[in-house]
C-alpha angles and dihedrals in degrees: 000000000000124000124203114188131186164114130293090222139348107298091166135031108297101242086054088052103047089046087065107032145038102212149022143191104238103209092176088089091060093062095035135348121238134250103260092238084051088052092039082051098052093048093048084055091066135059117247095257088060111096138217128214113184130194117221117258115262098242084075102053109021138067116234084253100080119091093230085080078069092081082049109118096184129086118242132200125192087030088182093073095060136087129023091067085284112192088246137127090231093059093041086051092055088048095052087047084048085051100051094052085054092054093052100045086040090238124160107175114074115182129213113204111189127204122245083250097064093094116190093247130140101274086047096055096045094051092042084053098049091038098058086032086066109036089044085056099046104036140064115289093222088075120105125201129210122220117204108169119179127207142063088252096071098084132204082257098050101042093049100053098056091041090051090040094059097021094243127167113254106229121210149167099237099207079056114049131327124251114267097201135024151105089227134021117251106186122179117193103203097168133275115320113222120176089350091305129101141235108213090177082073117131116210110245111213096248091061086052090061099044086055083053106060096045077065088110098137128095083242135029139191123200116179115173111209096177123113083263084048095135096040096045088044085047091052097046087049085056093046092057112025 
């Protein structure tokens, strides 16, 4: 069984972190995707056996609306076309930029990460569909996509039967709720959720680590903390299974 720990994100200097650990979630290229010589840097800074997540650029899977655009530094124009895995040339763009940034830093697990707002109706499906359909189609089959729905309305079915029809890993929370498709775990610990909203100023008790631990089940097993405490609670949960 193999266990692979870490940040979303750098919540300490870089050479702290990759002293400690062998892989991270960038969420910067969610917000807004790096420069390629900025993406060709950072993997130059690690070691090959050092390895790269990356979560899909926002243009993909948000509206406008959402003040995450906020962080965007581009201009867009036709803002309608973008977000929701929309069939559009805008959204299919920001995938082939997202791509590219994958290729540079040899990444092979890309994560999409959906807004409480992305509800599983019809027009949804449909995009989500057409969206995987196509990039399954065009791009390397060594890639594997993550799949982090949010919302009490996704449920175990649906989820299972677009999972199971593109092959994509099924993100949780595990505290939360267990995955219901994939050939790996991929876990985030984002805090402690009270009334559907989360702390993120949680800090991991040594009983819930545990409990992480043992829905571990997979060959192999990503667990990625995405808390305030998120290097300290990663660093204790290194030392609970290793």
């Amino acid at each position: 069984m193999v266990y692979k720990i870490g940040c979303c994100g750098y919540p300490v200097a870089k050479k702290k972190y990759y002293e400690n650990f062998d892989c991270v979630e960038l969420n910067t290229t969610f917000y807004q995707l790096p420069k390629k010589e900025t993406a060709e840097k950072w993997r130059k800074e690690v070691g090959n056996n050092f390895e790269f997540i990356i979560k899909a650029c926002q243009l993909i899977t948000h509206p406008p609306t959402s003040l995450t655009y906020k962080k965007l530094k581009a201009k867009i124009k036709n803002k309608e076309n973008y977000g929701f895995f929309k069939p559009t040339d805008e959204v299919f763009e920001a995938f082939e930029r997202t791509y590219e940034i994958s290729k540079i830093l040899n990444c092979d697990k890309i994560l999409f990460q959906t807004p409480a707002s992305f509800k599983p109706n019809k027009e949804n499906l449909f995009n989500l569909r057409k969206f995987f359909s196509t990039i399954k189609k065009i791009y390397p089959q060594n890639l594997n996509y993550i799949l982090e729905v949010r919302g009490k309305e996704w449920t175990d079915e649906i989820i299972k039967e677009i999972c199971e029809e593109f092959d994509l890993i099924h993100c949780t929370d595990p505290l939360q709720r267990k995955p219901v498709f994939g050939r790996f775990n991929y876990f985030r610990l984002h805090g402690e959720y009270r009334n559907e909203k989360i702390n993120y100023y949680h800090n991991y008790t040594l009983e819930e680590l545990k409990k992480i631990k043992k829905v571990c089940d997979k060959e192999l097993n990503y667990v990625m903390f995405n808390n305030s405490n998120m290097f300290l609670d990663a660093l204790k949960f290194k030392d609970l299974v290793f």
